[in-house]
C-alpha positions as CSV (number, residue, x, y, z in Angstrom):
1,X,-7.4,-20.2,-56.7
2,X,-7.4,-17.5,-54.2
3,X,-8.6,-14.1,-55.6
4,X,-6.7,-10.8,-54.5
5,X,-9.1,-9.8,-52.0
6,X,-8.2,-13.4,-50.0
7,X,-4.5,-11.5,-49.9
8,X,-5.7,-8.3,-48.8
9,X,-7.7,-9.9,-46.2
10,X,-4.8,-12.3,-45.2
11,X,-2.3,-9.1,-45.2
12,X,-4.5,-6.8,-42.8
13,X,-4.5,-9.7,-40.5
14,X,-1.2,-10.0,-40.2
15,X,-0.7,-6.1,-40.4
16,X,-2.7,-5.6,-37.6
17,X,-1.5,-8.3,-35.3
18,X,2.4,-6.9,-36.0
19,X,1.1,-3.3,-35.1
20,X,-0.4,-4.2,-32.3
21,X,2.2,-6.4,-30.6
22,X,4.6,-3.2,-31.8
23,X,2.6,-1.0,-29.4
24,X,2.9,-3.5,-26.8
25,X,6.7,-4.0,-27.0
26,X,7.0,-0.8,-26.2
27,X,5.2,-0.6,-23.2
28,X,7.6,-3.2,-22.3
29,X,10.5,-0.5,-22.7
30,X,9.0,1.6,-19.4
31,X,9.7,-1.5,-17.5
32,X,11.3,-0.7,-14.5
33,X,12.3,-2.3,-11.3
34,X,12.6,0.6,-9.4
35,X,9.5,2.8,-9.0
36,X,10.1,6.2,-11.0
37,X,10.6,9.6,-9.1
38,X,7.4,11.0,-9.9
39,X,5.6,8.3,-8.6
40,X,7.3,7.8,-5.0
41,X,4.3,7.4,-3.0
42,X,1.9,5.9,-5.2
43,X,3.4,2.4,-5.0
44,X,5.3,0.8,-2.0
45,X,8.8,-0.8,-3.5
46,X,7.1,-4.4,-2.6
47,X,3.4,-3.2,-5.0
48,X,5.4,-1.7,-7.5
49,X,7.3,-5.1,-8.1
50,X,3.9,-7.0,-8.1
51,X,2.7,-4.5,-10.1
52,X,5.6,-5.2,-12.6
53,X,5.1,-9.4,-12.4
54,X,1.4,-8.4,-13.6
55,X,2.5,-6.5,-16.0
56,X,4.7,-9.1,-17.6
57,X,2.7,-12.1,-17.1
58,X,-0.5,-10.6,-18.9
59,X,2.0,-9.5,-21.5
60,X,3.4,-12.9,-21.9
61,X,-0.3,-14.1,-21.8
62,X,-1.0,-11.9,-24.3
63,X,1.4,-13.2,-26.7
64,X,0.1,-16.7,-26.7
65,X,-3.8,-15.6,-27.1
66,X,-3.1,-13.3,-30.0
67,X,-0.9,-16.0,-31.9
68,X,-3.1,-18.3,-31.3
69,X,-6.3,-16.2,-32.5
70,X,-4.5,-15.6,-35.8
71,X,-3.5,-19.2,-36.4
72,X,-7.4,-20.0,-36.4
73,X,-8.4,-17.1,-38.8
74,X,-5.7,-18.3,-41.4
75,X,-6.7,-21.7,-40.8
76,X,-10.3,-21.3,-41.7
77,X,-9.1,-18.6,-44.9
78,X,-6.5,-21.0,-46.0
79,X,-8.6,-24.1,-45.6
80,X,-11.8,-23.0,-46.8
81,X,-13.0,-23.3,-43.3
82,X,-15.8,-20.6,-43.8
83,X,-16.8,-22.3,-47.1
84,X,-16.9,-25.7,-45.7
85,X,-19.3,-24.3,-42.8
86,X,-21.6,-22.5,-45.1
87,X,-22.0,-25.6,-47.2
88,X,-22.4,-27.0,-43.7
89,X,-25.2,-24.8,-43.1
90,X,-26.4,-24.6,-46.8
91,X,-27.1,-28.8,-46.8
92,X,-30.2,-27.9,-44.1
93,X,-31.7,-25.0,-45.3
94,X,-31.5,-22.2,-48.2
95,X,-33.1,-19.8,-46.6
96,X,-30.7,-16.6,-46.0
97,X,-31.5,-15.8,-43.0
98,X,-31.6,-19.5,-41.5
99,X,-28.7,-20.3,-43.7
100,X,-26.9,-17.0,-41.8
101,X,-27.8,-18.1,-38.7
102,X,-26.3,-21.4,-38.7
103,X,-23.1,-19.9,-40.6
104,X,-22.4,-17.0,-38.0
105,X,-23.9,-19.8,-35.0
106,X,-21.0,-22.0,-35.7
107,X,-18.4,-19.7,-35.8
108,X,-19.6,-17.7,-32.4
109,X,-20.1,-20.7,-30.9
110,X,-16.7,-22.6,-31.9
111,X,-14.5,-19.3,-31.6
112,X,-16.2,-19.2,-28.0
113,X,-15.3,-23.0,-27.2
114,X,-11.7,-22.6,-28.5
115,X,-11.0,-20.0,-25.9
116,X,-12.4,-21.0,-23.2
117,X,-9.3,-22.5,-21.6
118,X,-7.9,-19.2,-22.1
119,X,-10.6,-17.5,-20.0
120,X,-10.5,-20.0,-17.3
121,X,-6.3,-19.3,-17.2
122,X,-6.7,-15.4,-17.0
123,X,-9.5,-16.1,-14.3
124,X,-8.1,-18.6,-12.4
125,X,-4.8,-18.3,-12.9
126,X,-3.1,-14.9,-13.4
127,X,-6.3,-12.9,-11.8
128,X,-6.1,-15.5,-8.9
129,X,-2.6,-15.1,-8.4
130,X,-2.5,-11.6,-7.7
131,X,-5.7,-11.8,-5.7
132,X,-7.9,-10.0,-8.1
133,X,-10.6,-13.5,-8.9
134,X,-13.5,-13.8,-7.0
135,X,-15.2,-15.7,-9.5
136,X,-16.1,-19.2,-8.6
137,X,-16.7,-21.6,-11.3
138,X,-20.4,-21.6,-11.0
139,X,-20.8,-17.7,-11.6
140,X,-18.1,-18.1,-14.7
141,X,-20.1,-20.9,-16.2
142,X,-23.8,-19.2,-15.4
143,X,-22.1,-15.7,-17.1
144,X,-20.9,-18.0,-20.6
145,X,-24.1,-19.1,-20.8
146,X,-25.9,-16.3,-20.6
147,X,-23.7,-14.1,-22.2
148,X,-24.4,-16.8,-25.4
149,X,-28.3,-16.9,-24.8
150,X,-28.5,-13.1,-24.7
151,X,-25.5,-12.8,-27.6
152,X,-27.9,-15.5,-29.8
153,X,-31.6,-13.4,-28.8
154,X,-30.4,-9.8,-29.3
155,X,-27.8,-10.5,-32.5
156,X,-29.9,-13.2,-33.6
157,X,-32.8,-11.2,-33.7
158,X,-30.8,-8.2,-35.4
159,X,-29.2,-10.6,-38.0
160,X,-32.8,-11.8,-39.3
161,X,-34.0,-8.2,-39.3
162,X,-31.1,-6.4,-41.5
163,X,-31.0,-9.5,-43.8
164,X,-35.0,-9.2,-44.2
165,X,-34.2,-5.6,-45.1
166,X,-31.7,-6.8,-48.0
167,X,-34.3,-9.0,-49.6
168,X,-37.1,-6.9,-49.7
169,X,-35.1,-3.0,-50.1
170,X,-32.2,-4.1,-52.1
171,X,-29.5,-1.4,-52.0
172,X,-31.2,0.9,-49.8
173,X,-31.6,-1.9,-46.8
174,X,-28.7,0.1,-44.9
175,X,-31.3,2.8,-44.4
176,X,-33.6,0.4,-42.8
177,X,-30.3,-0.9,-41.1
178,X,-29.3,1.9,-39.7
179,X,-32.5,3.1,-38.5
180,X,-33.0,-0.5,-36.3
181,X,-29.5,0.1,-34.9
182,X,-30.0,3.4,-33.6
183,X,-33.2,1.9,-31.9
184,X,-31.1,-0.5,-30.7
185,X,-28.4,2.0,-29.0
186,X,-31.2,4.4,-27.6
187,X,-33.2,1.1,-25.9
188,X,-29.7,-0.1,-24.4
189,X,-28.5,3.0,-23.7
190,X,-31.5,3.7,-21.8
191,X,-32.1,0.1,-20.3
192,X,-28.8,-1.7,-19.4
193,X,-28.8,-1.1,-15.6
194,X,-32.7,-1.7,-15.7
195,X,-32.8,-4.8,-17.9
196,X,-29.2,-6.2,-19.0
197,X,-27.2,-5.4,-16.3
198,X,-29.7,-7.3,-13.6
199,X,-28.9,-10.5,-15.4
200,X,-25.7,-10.8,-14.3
201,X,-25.3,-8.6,-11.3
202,X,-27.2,-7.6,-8.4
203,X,-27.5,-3.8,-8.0
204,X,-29.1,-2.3,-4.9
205,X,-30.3,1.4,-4.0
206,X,-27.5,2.9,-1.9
207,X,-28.7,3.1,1.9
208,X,-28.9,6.0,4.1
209,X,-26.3,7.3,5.6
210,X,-23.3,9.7,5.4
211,X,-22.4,8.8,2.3
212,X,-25.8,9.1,0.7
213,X,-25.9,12.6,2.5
214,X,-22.3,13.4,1.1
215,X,-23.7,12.6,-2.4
216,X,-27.8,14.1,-2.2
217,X,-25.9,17.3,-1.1
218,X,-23.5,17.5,-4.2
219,X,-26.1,16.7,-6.5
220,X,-28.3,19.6,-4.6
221,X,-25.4,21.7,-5.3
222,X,-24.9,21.5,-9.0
223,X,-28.9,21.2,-9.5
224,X,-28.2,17.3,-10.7
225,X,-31.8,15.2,-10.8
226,X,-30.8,11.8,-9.6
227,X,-33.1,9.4,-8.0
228,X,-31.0,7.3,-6.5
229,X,-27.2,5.7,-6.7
230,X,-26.6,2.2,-7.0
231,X,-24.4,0.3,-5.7
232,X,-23.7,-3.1,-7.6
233,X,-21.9,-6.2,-6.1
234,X,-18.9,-5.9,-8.4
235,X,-16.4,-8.3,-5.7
236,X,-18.9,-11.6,-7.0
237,X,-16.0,-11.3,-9.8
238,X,-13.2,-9.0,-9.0
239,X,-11.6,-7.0,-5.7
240,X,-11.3,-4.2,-8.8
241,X,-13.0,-1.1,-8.1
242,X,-14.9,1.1,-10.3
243,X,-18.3,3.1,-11.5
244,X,-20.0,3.9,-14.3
245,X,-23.1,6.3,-15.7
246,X,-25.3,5.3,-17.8
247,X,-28.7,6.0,-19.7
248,X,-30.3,9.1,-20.6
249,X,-33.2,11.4,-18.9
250,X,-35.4,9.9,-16.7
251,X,-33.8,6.2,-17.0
252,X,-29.9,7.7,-16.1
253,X,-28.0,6.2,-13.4
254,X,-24.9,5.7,-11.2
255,X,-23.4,2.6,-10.3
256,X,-20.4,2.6,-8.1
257,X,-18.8,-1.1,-7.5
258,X,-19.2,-2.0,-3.9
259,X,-15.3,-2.5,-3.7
260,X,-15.6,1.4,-5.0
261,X,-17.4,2.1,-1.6
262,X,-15.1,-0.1,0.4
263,X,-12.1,1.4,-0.7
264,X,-12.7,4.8,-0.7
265,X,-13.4,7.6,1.5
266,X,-16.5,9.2,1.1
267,X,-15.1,12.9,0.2
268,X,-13.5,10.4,-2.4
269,X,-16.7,8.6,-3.5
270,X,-18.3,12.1,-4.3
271,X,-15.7,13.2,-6.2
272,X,-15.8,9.8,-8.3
273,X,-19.3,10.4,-8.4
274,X,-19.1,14.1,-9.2
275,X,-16.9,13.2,-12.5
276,X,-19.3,10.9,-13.1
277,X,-22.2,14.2,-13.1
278,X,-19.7,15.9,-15.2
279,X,-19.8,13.4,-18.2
280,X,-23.5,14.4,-18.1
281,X,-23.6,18.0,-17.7
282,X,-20.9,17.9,-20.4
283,X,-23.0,15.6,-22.8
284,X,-20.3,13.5,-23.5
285,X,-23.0,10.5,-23.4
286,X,-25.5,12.1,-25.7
287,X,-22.8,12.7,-27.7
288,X,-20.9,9.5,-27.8
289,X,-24.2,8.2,-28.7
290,X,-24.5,10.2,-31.3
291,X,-20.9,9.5,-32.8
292,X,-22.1,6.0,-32.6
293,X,-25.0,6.5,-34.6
294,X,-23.0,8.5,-37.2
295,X,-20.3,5.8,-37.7
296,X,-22.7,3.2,-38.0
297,X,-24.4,5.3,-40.7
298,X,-21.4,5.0,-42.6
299,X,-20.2,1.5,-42.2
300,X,-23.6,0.3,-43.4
301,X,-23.7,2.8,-46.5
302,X,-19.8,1.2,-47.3
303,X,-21.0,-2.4,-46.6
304,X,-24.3,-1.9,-49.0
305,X,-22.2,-0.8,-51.9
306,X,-20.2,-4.4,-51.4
307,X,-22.4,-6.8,-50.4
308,X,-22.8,-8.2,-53.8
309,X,-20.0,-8.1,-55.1
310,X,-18.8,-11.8,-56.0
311,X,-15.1,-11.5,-55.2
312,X,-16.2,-10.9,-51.3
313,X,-17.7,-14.1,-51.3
314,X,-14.8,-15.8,-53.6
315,X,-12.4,-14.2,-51.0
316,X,-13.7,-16.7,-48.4
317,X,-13.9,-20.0,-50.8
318,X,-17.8,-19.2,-51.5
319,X,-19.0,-19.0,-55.4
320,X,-22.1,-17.3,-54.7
321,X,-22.7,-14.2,-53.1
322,X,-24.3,-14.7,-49.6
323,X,-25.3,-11.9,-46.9
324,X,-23.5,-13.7,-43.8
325,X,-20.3,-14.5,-46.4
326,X,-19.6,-11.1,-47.4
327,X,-20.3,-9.4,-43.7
328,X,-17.9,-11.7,-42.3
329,X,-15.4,-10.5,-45.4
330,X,-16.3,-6.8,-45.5
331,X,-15.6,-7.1,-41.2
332,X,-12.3,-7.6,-41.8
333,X,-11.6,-5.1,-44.6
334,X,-13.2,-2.2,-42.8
335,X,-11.0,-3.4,-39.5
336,X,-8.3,-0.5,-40.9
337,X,-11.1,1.9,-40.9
338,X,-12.2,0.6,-37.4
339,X,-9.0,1.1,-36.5
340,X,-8.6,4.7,-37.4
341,X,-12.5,5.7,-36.4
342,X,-11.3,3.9,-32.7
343,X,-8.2,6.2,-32.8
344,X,-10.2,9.5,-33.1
345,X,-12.9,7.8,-30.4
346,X,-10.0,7.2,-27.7
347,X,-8.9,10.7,-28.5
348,X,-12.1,12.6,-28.0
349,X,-12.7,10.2,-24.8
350,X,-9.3,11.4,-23.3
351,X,-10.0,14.7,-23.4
352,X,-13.7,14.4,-22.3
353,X,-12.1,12.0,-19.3
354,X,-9.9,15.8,-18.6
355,X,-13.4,17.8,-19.0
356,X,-14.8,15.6,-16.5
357,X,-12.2,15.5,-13.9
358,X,-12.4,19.6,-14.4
359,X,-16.0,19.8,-13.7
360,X,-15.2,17.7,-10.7
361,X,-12.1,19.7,-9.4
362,X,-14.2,22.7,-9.6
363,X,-17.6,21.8,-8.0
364,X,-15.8,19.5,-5.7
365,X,-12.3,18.7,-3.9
366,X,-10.2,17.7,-6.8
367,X,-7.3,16.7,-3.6
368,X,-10.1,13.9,-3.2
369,X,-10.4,12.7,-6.9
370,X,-6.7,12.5,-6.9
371,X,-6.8,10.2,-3.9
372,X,-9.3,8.3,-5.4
373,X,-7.8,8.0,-8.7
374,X,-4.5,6.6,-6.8
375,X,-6.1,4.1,-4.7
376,X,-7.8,2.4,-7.5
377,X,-4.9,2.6,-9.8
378,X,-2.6,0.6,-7.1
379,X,-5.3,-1.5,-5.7
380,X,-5.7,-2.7,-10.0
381,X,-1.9,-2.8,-10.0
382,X,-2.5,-0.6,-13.3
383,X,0.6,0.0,-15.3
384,X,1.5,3.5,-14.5
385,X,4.3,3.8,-16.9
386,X,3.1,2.9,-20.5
387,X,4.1,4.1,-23.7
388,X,3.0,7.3,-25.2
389,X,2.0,6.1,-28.4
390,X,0.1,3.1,-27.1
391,X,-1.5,5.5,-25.1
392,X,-2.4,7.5,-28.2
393,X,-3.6,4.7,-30.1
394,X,-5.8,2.6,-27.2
395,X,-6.2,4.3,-24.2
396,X,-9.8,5.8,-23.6
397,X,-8.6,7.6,-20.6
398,X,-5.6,9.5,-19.7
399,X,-2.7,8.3,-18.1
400,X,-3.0,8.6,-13.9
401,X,-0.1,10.5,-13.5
402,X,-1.5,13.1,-16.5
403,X,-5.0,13.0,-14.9
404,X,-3.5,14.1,-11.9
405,X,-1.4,16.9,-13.3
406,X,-4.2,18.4,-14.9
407,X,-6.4,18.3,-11.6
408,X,-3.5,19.9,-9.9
409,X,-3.6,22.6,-12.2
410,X,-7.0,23.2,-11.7
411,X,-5.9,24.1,-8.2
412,X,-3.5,26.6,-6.8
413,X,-4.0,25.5,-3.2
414,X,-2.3,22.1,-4.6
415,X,1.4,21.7,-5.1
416,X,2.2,21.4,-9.0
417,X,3.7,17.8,-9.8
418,X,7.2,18.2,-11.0
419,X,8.4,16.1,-13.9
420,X,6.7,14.6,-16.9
421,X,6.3,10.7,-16.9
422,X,2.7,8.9,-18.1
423,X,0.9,6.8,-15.9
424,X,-2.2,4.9,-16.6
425,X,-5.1,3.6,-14.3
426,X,-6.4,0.7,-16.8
427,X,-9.9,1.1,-18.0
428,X,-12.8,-1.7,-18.2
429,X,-14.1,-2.5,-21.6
430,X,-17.7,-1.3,-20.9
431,X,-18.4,-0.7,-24.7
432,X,-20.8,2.2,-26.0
433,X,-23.2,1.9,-23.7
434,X,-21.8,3.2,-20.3
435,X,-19.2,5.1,-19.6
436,X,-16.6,3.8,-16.6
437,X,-14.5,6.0,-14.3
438,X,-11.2,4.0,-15.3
């Protein structure tokens, strides 16, 4: 007999996935075949239509992924999936934490198996057919498996920690919990080029040259410390361009894609690189971290007043109350508060995306960020039309077309764009720990 926690936890599911194909739709409403006025010279007719076919195909793609993603969650609630596992995993030990690891092993590992055919379509496939993949099937397989070795270490690890923390503090282990995780985000914050990063891509010191001049002399300019700028070989997977900062003190860096450095001009590249400074001198990363920190706080606090509690557990098929049940439970009924935290994160990334730019326009050319900006927005065949409120909602960077309004703005030797349509160069999911140019 399901318990009314199952139906709130069946309901938010199918909330969220309505929501979210809502916001989608209408980004299907800008749809045009003919490219907008205030974008005449940002696509050729002939991009703008591929541009389009992208659009739809990953939206049609989209469709089938998501649908399919649900169907496997209700299977498992309305099958006792999860409760059949952790009896699964209960039958070979009763420790908690080896008990958790088995529980949560499974279900990373199978949900990973499961959609693996859809990663090999979206790489092979869609990515190859607009000329975007250069991923061969070595370097997919060789990133899968380390992304699980390094998922099962660092999580693993994590897991065993926090749980240790529940048996021996009881209802204060979120303290404890909270205090590891904040390690956690300083040590990858700080180490990700240096340590994660390496394990998947090759990063070199950027050679001497004009460019390095270009950049050495901006970074004199604005009294910014930086060792050195790396460049990272970016086309092993895409022909996308982009950058990234990351770390903090001595241990920050820049990385700029080498399809960033092949594309671009280098007036361009320092301005990319100058927005880059600006997220810094700005301390949007400090304080992004420190948001981080702050939310986690406050999940764990929520989570530790729950954990316990026998109808999470029931929720999920499971009699007894078990540390790995009820996280997997309480993950999905703090996804609404997730949802509304990610909101107010987009929102305050947005406008520290605008500070950045600024800092940029004013120490630099901000005619060469806009060129920039353009050329990687076309060369991504980025959606330059999308809806305002899925903007609102997702988007961790402003529209192009707004982007380039604002930089326009901040100057009065450039011509003022006329009219008011939103554009978007997309943005890479690079998660807390750096912060990407698109």
């Amino acid at each position: 007999m399901h318990n009314t926690i199952f139906y709130i936890i069946v309901a938010i599911l199918i909330v969220e996935f309505i929501w979210d194909r809502f916001l989608l739709y209408l980004n299907t409403t800008k749809w045009s075949d003919k490219i907008p006025s205030e974008l005449q010279g940002v696509y050729d007719v002939d991009k703008y239509a591929k541009q389009q076919q992208y659009s739809k195909v990953n939206y049609k793609f989209g469709w089938i992924t998501a649908i399919y993603g649900l169907v496997l969650v209700l299977a498992l609630l309305f099958l006792n999936g999860f409760a059949w596992i952790d009896q699964w995993a209960l039958s070979f030990t009763s420790n908690p934490i080896y008990r958790a690891f088995l529980f949560l092993g499974v279900l990373g590992l199978g949900s990973t198996i499961l959609n693996i055919p859809f990663s090999i379509y979206s790489t092979f496939v869609i990515e190859e057919r607009f000329g975007f993949n250069k991923t061969t099937p070595k370097t997919f397989i060789l990133d899968l498996v380390k992304s699980l070795v390094i998922g099962a270490i660092l999580g693993g690890g994590i897991l065993a920690l926090v749980i240790w923390f529940y048996e021996v503090a009881g209802e204060y282990f979120w303290l404890y919990a909270w205090g590891l995780m904040t390690a956690f985000m300083l040590i990858i914050t700080m180490f990700y080029t240096s340590v994660l990063l390496p394990m998947f891509n090759k990063q070199t010191p950027l050679q001497a040259g004009e460019l390095k001049t270009a950049i050495q002399d901006f970074c004199n300019k604005v009294q910014f410390k930086l060792d050195n700028v790396y460049v990272m070989d970016g086309s092993k997977r895409s022909t996308k361009a982009n950058a990234f900062f990351s770390g903090l003190g001595a241990k920050k860096r820049i990385v700029l894609y080498d399809t960033l450095v092949n594309d671009l001009k280098t007036e361009e590249i320092v301005a990319v690189l100058a927005h880059e400074i600006g997220h810094y001198k700005k301390k949007h990363t400090l304080w992004g971290m420190l948001s981080g920190i702050v939310q986690t706080g406050i999940m764990l606090y929520i989570f530790s007043l729950f954990v316990d509690s026998p109808a999470l557990s029931n929720a999920l098929g499971v009699k007894e109350p078990a540390f790995h049940i009820g996280l997997v439970a309480f993950g999905i009924l703090y996804s609404p508060i997730s949802g509304i935290t990610g909101m107010l994160s987009a929102m305050l990334s947005r406008k520290n995306e605008y500070e950045a730019d600024a800092f940029a326009a004013t120490n630099h050319h901000p005619d060469a960020l806009i060129a920039a900006l353009k050329t990687i927005s076309v060369n991504a065949l980025s959606n330059l039309t999308p809806h305002s409120w899925y903007v609102f909602f997702h988007y961790s960077h402003p529209p192009l077309l707004e982007r380039v309004k604002a930089l326009k703005n901040e100057s009065p030797t450039l011509p003022p764009r006329r009219g008011g349509a939103k554009a978007v160069n997309q943005s890479l999911p690079f998660g807390e720990v750096r912060r990407g140019f698109l």
